[in-house]
C-alpha positions in Angstrom: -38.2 412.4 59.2 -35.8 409.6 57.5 -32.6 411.4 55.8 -32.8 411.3 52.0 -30.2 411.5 49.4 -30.6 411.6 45.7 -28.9 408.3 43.8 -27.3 408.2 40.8 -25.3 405.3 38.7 -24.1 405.1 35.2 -22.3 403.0 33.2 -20.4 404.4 30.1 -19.6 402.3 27.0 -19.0 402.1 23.4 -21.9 403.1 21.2 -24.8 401.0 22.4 -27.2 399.2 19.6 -29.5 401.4 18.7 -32.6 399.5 18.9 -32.0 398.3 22.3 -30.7 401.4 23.9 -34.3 402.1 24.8 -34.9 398.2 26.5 -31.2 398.0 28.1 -32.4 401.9 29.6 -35.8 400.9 31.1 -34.6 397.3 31.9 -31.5 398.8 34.5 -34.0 401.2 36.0 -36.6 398.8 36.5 -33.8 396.4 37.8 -33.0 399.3 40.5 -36.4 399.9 41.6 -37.0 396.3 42.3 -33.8 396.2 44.2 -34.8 399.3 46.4 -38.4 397.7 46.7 -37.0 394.3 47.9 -34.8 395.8 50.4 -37.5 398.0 51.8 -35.7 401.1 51.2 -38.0 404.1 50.7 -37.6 406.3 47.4 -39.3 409.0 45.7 -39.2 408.2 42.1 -36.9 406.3 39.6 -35.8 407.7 36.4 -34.1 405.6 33.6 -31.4 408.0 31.6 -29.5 407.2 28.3 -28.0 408.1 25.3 -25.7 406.1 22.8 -22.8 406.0 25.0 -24.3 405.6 29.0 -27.0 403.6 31.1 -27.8 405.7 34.0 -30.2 405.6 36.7 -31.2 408.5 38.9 -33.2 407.6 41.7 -34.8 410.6 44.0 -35.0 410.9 47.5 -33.7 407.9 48.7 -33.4 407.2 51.9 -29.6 406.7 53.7 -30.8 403.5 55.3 -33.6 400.8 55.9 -36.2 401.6 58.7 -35.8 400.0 62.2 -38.3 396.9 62.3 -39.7 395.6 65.3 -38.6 392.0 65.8 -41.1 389.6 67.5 -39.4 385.9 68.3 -41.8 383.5 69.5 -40.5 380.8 72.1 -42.0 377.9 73.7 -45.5 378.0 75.0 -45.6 379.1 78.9 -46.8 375.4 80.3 -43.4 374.3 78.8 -41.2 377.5 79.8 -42.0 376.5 83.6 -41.4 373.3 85.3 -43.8 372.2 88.5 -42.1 374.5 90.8 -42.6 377.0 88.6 -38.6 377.4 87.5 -37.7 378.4 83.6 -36.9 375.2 82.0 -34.1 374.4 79.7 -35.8 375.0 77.0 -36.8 378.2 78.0 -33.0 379.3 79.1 -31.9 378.5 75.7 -34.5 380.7 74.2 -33.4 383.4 76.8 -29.9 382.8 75.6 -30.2 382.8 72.4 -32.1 385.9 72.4 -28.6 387.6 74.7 -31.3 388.2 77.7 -31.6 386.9 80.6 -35.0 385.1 81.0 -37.1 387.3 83.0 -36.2 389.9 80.3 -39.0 388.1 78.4 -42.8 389.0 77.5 -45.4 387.0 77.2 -48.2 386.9 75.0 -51.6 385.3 75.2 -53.1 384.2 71.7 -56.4 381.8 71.4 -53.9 378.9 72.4 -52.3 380.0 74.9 -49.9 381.9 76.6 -46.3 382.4 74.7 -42.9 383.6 75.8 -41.7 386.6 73.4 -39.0 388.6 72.4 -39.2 391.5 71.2 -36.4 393.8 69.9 -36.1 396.5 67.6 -33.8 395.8 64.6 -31.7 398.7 63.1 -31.8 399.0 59.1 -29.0 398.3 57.2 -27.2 401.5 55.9 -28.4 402.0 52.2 -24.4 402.5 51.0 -24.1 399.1 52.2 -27.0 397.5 49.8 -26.1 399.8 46.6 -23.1 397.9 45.3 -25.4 394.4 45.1 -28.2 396.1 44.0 -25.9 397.9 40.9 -23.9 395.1 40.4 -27.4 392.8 40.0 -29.1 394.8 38.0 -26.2 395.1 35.4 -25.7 391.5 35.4 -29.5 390.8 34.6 -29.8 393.0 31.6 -31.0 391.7 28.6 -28.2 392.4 26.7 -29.0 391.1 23.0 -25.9 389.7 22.6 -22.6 389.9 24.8 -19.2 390.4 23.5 -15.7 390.6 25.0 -12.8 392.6 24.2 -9.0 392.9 24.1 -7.8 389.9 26.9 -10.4 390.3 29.2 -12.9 387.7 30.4 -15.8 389.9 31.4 -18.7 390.0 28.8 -21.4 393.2 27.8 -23.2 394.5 25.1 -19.9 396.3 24.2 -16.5 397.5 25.7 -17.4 399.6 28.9 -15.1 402.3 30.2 -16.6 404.3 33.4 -18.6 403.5 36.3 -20.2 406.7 38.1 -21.7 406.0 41.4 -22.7 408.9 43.6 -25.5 408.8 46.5 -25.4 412.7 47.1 -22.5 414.1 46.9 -20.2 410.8 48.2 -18.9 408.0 45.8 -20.2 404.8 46.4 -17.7 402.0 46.1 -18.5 399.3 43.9 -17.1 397.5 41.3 -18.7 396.1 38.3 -17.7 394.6 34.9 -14.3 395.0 36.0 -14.7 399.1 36.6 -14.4 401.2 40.3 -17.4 403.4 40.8 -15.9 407.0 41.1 -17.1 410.5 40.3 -16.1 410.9 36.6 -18.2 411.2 33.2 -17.7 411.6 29.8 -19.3 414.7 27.5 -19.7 414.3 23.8 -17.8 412.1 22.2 -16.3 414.9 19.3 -17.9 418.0 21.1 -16.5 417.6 24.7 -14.1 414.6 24.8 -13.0 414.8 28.1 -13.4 413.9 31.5 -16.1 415.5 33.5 -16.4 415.4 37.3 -19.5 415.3 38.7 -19.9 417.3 42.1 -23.3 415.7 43.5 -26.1 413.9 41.9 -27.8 417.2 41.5 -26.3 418.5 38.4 -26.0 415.0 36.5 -28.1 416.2 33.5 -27.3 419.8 33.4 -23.7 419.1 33.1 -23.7 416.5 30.5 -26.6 419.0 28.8 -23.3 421.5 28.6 -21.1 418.8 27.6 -23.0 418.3 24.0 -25.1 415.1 25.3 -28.8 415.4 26.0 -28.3 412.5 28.6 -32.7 412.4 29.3 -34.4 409.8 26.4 -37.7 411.7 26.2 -36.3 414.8 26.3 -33.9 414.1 23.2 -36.7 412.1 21.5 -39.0 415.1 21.6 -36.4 417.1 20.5 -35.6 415.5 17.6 -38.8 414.9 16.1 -39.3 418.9 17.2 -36.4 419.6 14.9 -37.2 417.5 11.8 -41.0 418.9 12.0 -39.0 422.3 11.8 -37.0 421.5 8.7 -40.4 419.8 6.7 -41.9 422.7 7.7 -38.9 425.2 5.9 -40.1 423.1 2.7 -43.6 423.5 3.1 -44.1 420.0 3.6 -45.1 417.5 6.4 -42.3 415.1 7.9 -43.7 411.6 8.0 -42.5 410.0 11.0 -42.4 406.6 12.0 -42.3 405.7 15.8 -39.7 402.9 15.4 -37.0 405.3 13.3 -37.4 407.7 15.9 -36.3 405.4 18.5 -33.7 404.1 16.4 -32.5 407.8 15.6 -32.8 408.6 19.4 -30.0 405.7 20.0 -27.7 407.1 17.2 -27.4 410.4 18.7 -26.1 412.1 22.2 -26.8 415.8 20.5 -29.6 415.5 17.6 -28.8 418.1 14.7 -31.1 417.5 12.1 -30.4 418.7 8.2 -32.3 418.8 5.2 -31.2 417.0 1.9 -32.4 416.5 -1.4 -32.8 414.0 -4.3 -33.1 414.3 -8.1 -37.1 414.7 -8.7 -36.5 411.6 -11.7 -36.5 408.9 -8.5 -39.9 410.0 -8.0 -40.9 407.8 -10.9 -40.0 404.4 -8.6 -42.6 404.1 -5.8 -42.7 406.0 -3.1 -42.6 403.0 -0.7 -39.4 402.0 -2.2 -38.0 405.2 -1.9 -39.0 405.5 1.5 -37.9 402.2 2.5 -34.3 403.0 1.3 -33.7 406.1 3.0 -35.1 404.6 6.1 -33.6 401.0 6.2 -30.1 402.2 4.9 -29.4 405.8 6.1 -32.0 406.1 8.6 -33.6 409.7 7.0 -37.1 410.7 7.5 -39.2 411.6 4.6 -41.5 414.7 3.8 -45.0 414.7 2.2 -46.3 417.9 0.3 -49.8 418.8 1.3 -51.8 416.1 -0.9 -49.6 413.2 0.6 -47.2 412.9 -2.1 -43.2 412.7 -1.6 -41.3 414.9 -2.3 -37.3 414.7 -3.2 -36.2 415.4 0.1 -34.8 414.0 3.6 -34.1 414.9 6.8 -31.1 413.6 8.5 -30.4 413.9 12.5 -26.2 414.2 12.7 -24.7 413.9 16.0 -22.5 417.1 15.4 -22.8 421.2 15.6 -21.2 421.0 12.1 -19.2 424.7 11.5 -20.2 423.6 7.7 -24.0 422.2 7.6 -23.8 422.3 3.4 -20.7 419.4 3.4 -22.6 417.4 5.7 -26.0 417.6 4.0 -23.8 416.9 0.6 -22.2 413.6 1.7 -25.4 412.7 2.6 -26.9 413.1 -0.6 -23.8 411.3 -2.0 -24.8 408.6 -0.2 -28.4 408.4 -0.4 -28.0 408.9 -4.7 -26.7 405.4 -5.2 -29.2 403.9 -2.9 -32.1 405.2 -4.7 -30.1 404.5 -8.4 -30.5 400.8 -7.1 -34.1 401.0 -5.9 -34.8 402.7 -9.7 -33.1 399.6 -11.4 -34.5 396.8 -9.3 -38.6 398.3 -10.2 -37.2 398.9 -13.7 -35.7 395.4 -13.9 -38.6 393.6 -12.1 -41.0 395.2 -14.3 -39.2 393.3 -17.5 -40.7 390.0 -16.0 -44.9 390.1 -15.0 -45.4 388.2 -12.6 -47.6 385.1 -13.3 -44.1 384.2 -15.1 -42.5 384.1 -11.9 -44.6 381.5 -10.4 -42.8 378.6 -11.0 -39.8 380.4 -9.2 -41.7 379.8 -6.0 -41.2 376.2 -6.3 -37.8 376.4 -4.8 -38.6 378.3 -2.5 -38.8 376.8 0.9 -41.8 377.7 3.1 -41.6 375.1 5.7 -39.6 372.1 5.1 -42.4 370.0 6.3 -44.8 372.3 5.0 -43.3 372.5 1.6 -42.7 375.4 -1.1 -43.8 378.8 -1.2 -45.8 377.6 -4.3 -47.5 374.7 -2.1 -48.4 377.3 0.0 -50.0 379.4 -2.6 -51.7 376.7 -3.8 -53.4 375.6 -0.9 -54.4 379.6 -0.2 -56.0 379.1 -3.4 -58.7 376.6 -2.7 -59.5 378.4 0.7 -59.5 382.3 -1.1 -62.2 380.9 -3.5 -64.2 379.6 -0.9 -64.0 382.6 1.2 -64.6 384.7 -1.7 -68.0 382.5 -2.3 -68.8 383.0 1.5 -68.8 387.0 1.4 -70.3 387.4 -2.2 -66.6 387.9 -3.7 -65.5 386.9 -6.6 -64.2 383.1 -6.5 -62.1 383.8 -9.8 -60.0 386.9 -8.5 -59.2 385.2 -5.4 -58.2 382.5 -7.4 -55.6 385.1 -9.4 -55.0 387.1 -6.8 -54.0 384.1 -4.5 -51.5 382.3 -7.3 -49.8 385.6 -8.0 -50.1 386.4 -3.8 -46.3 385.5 -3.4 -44.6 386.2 -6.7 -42.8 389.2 -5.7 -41.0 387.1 -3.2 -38.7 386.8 -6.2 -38.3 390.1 -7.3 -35.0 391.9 -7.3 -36.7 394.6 -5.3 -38.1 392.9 -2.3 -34.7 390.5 -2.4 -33.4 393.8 -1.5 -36.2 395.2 0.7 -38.2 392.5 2.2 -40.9 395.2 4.3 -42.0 395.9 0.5 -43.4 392.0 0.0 -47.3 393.0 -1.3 -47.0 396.7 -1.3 -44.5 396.0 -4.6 -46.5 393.2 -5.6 -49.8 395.1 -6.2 -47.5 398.1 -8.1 -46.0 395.2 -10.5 -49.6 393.6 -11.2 -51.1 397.3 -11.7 -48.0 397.5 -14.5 -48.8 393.7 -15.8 -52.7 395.0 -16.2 -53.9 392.6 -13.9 -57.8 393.0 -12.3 -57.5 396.2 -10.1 -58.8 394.7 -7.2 -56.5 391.7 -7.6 -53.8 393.7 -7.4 -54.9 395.7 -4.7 -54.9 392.4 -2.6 -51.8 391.3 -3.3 -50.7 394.5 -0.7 -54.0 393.8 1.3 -52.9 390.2 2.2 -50.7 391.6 4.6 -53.2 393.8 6.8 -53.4 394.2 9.2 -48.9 394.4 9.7 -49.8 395.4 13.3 -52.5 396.4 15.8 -54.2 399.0 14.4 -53.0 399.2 11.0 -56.0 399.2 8.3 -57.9 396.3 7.4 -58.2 394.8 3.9 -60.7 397.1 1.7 -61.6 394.3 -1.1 -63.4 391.0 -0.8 -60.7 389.7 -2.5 -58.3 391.4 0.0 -60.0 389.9 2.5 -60.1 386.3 1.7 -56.5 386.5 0.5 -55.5 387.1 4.1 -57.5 385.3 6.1 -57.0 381.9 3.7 -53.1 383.0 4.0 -53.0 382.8 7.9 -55.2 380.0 7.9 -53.1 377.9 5.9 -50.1 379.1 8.5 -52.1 378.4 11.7 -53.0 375.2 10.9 -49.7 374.0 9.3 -47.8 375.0 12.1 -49.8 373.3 14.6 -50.5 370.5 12.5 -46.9 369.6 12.2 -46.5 370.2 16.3 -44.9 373.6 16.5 -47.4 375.8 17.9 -46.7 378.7 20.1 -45.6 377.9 24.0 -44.9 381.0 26.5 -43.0 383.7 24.8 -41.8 382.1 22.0 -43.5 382.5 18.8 -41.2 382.4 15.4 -44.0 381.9 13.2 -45.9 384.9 14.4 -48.9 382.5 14.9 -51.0 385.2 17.7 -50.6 388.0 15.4 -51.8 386.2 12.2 -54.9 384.9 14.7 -55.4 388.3 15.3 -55.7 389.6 12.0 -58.2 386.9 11.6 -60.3 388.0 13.5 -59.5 391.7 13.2 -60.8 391.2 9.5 -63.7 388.7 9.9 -65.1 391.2 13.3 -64.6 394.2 11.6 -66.1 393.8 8.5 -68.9 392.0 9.4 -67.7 388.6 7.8 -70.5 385.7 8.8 -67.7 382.8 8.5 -67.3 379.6 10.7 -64.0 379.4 11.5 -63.9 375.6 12.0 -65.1 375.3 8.5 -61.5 377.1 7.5 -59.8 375.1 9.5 -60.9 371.9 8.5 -61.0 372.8 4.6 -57.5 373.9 5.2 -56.7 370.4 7.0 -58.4 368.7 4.0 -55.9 371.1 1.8 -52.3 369.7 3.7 -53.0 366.2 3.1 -50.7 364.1 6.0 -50.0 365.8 8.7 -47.5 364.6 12.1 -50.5 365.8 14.6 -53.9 365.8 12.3 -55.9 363.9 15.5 -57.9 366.8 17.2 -56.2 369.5 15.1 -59.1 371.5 13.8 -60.5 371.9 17.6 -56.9 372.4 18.6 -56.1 375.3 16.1 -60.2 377.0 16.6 -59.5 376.7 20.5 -56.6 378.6 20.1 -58.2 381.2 18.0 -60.7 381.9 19.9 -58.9 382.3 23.0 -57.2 384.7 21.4 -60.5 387.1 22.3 -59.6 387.2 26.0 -56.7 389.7 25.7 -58.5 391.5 22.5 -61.6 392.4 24.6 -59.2 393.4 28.3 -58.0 395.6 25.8 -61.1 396.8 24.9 -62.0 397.1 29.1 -64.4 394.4 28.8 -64.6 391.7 32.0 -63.0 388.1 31.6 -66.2 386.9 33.2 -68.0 388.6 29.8 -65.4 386.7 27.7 -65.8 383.3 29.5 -69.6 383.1 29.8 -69.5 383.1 25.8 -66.2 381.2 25.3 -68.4 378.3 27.6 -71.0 378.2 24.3 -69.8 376.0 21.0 -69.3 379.6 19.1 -67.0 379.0 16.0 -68.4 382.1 14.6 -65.8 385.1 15.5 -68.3 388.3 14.1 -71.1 385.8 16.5 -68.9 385.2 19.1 -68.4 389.4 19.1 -71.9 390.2 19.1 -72.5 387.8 21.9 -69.9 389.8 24.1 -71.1 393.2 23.2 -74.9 391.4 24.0 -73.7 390.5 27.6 -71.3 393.4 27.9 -74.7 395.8 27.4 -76.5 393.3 29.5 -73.9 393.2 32.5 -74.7 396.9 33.2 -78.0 396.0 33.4 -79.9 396.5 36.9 -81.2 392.9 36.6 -78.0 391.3 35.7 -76.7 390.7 38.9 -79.6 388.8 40.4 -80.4 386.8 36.8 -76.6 385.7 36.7 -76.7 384.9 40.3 -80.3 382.8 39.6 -78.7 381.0 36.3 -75.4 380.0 38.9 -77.8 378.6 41.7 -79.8 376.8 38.5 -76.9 375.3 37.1 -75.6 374.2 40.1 -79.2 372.8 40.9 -79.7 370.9 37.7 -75.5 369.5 37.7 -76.0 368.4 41.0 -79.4 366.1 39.8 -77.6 365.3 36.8 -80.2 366.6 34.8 -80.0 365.8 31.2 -83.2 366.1 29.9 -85.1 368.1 27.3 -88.6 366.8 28.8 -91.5 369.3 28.3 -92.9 371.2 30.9 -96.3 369.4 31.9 -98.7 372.2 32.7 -100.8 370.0 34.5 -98.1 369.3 37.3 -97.2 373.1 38.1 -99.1 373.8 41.9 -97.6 377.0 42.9 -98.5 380.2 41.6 -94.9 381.0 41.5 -94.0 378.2 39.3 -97.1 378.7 36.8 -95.9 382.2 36.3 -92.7 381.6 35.6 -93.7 378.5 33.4 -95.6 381.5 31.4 -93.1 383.6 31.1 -90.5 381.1 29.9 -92.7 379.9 27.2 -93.6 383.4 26.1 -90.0 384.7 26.2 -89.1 381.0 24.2 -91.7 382.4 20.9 -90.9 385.7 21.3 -87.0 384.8 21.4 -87.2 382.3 18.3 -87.1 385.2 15.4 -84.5 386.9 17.4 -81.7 384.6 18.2 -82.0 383.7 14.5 -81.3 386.8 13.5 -78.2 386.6 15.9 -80.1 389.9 17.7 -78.6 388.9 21.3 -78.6 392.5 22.5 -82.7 392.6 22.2 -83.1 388.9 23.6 -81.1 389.7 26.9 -82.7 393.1 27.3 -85.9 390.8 26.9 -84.4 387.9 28.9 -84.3 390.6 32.1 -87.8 391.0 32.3 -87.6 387.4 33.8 -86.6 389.1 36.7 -89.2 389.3 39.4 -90.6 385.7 38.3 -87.5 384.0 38.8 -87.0 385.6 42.4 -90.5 384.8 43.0 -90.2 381.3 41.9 -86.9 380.8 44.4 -88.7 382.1 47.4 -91.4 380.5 47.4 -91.2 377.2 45.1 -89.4 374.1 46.8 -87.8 372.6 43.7 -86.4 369.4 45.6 -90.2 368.1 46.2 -90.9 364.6 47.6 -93.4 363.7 44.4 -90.5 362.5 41.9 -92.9 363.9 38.5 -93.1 367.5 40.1 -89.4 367.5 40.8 -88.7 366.7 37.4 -91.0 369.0 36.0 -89.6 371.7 38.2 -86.0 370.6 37.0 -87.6 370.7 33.2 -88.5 374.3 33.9 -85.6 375.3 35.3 -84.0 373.5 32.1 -86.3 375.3 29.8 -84.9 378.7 31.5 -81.6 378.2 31.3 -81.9 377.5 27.7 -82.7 380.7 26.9 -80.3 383.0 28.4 -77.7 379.7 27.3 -78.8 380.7 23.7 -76.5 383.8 23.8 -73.6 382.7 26.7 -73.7 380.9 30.2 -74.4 384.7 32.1 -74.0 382.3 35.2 -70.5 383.0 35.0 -70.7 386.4 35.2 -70.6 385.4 39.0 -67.3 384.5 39.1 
């Protein structure tokens, strides 16, 4: 068995950002594991480490070297390795040479074209201490550092100012040098708990030692034991600790040994709204908040320090020094915003820029206008609050509180028009027109919710592409997938029965001149609905399921979603192999005739048996069908459509369609037509083939 060695590498710098500690971490492993897997060296497992101060990598039984490979070298064929009296000829001597063996030394080997000279060596792997410093030195370099600085007079460039390199395979250094540091032995504990230098005797007791030196070195492990700690403290209060995935994270990058404390507030700052609250203490100081048991805040935070603080109670009190002044500000912005309703601010939103092509913020609201109301009128809404609800949808743009905390756009809208006594349901939309914020987040509630933001993403989607910006690879600054998403989130989810390309184009209508108005409407629903193929692998449904309805003019999203579930359903099906397979070998049958017709099927031509009963059947299934796909009820059609079964089959084995008398051909092709139709009523399940 191969000799393995545990690996280990770490980088030590200056606090790393936060919010990229977690990406840099996983992006240096990664880079590591490729390296290993390129150079064929075998390995265990690969584990990313970090805290605010390190990158490490610890890979696990990794072998000292690359396995021996048996080498094959082909030379020329035998007929040209031998001359007439049956002597090696030059060519073959200079592939004898350049192998270093003589040439009787090499094999041959016969292959369906002849007989080959070979050679055939075995080639020793390279020593795995040879490969680590490229495979380090890569890695770092490919790092997608968020942006690069440089310090003091040095030309090299990181994240931030880096100090050690450890590089141990077992217990022996490797040598290496990256970023202008020697790979040695030596760490570094906790920055105020253990600042000093730490040698590290093997691989083996990488975590353990750093765990004694203050720093919890493992991600997960510190993660966990953070939001383990600030469940603890809610839990001293009686109350539940609300956290948020994201803060953790960013906590978990502050923080080499989490300590969290429990602070409090003055009970008078519960008057502002808890969202503003909670947005201060999390976008400024980065404290979790804590629920009582009916939801409601209550006037306390948790804060994770990096310190074992010999005096807890001044730490917790400069906190709520801190924290006071931030929620003094939040309590003067609602109470100053509140001065001012908010149709009064409307005209504000005239100088404010949406798009400079695109115009203002007002322009925008405008044009959401005339699509809300017609939205509104499509789902039995009311035309009138979507109206309101859509000229007061960005008024609190201009408010002194979301100025200060732009998360709260909507959620402190809806609070100001509660306090202006606007419709409830308007306000409640102004806060709806922003769901879903992410996948999974709750949907609009109100009609007028709901047409406030689909007409809102709308007017985006089609802006954007109409004046030629729209989304290409990774880059999307206008967020256009995830507003198309939310589109049809809302308009699936709730059941909406809306044609999308009827948005579009009153939307179009709503922009006036636009740079790229030729095709845009099928440009922007195109886009849309493609959007379905990564919303439904998500789901686990097949791409074949997506694309045999995408191949049907569907402009419908809640149709185009019952059509999927329809075929989805059908797919499992013990018919729906051979019908799929039948409606591929028709289509190919009728392209290859060019078969455009809608002729009738002339009873009076059908001969066969098979053909008559299939010609039955089709016109049966075509009445019994009618009611059905009306009522957009695809599941029942295709569960009907499978009965079809055993006549089609029939009909194929025993039915010439290609006959010499031209008018049964064609009546054949019109059958074929005529059942194809049917199943081509709900998606093209020929592709369910592919």
């Amino acid at each position: 068995m191969a000799e393995v060695r545990d690996f280990l590498v770490e980088l030590g710098t200056e606090e790393l950002p936060p919010t990229a500690l977690k990406r840099l971490s996983d992006a240096f492993a990664e880079g590591i594991k490729v390296g290993l897997e390129k150079a064929d060296i075998p390995f265990a497992d690969v584990k990313a480490l970090a805290s605010p101060r390190r990158l490490a990598v610890q890979v696990k039984q990794l072998a000292v070297a690359q396995p021996d490979r048996e080498v094959q070298r082909r030379g020329p064929a035998l007929q040209a390795a031998l001359d007439a009296d049956g002597k090696p000829t030059k060519a073959a001597e200079g592939f004898a040479r350049s192998c270093g063996v003589a040439f009787d030394d090499l094999e041959k080997m016969e292959t369906p074209k002849g007989t080959w000279l070979v050679f055939n060596t075995l080639q020793k792997g390279t020593q795995t201490t040879d490969l680590l410093p490229g495979l380090i030195s890569k890695s770092i370099s490919q790092l997608p550092v968020p942006k690069r600085m440089r310090w003091g007079s040095s030309r090299i460039e990181f994240s931030r100012p880096v100090h050690w390199l450890v590089s141990l395979f077992g217990t022996d250094v490797i040598d290496c040098e990256v970023l202008g540091l020697t790979a040695g032995r030596t760490t570094m504990g906790h920055r105020f708990h253990h600042n000093e230098a730490i040698e590290l005797a093997s691989t083996d007791d990488y975590v353990e030692t750093l765990r004694k030196a203050f720093v919890l070195v493992d991600m997960e492990e510190r993660r966990e034991t953070i939001r383990t700690q600030v469940n603890e403290e809610a839990s001293k209060l009686g109350a539940v600790a609300e956290i948020d995935e994201d803060l953790l994270d960013e906590v978990n990058g502050l923080v080499e040994w989490p300590v969290a404390l429990t602070g409090s507030f003055e009970e008078r700052f519960l008057e502002v709204p808890a969202a503003c609250l909670i947005s201060s203490m999390k976008e400024h100081q980065k404290y979790f908040h804590v629920v009582d048991k009916d939801g409601q805040l209550k006037p306390n935070f948790i804060t994770v320090s990096n310190i074992v603080s010999k005096d807890p109670a001044q730490v917790i009190t400069g906190n709520e020094k801190v924290i006071r002044p931030r929620l003094s500000d939040a309590a003067f912005f609602f109470e100053t915003d509140k001065k001012q309703p908010l149709a009064e601010r409307i005209d504000a939103l005239k100088t404010v820029t949406f798009q400079k092509q695109l115009g203002s913020i007002y322009d925008k609201s405008q044009r959401v206008s005339q699509i809300a109301q017609f939205i509104a009128e499509q789902i039995n809404g009311d035309k009138t609050k979507a109206q309101r609800a859509a000229d007061l949808s960005k008024c609190d743009l201009v408010t002194e509180m979301v100025l200060e905390f732009t998360d709260l756009q909507g959620i402190m809208g809806a609070h100001y028009a509660a306090n202006d006594g606007e419709d409830a349901e308007v306000a409640q939309s102004l806060n709806e027109q922003y769901m879903p914020r992410f996948a999974g987040d709750e949907l609009p509630a109100t009609k007028t919710g709901m047409a406030l933001a689909i007409a809102d993403r709308i007017d985006t989607l089609v802006g954007i592409f109409g004046i030629g910006q729209r989304p290409t690879g990774d880059k999307d600054p206008f967020a256009l997938r995830r507003a198309t998403i939310g589109i049809l989130s809302i308009l699936v989810h709730n059941k909406l029965d809306i044609d999308l390309k009827d948005l579009i184009e009153l939307s179009i209508a709503q922009h006036g001149n636009l740079p790229k108005a030729e095709g845009l409407a099928d440009d922007v629903l195109n886009y849309m609905l493609d959007r379905f193929r990564a919303w439904y692998q998500a789901e686990g449904i097949a791409v074949e399921t997506f694309l045999a309805v995408r191949s049907r003019p569907v402009s419908n999203a809640y149709d185009f979603d019952r059509r999927v579930q329809a075929v989805t359903a059908f797919s499992k099906l013990d018919e729906a192999e051979a019908l799929a397979a039948a409606n591929k070998r028709v289509n190919n049958i009728l392209a290859k005739q060019n078969y455009q017709g809608n002729a009738q099927v002339n009873t009076a031509l059908l001969a066969e048996d098979a053909e008559k009963v299939l010609a039955e059947q089709v016109a049966a299934k075509q009445a019994e069908l009618a009611p059905l796909f009306a009522a957009a009820d695809y599941q029942t059609a295709l569960n009907s459509l499978a009965s079809l079964r055993s006549a089609v089959d029939n009909f194929f084995d025993n039915v010439m369609v290609m006959a010499d008398d031209e008018q049964v051909k064609n009546n054949r092709l019109a059958l074929l037509a005529s059942l194809s139709s049917l199943f081509l009523e709900v998606a093209d399940i020929a592709l369910l083939q592919q």
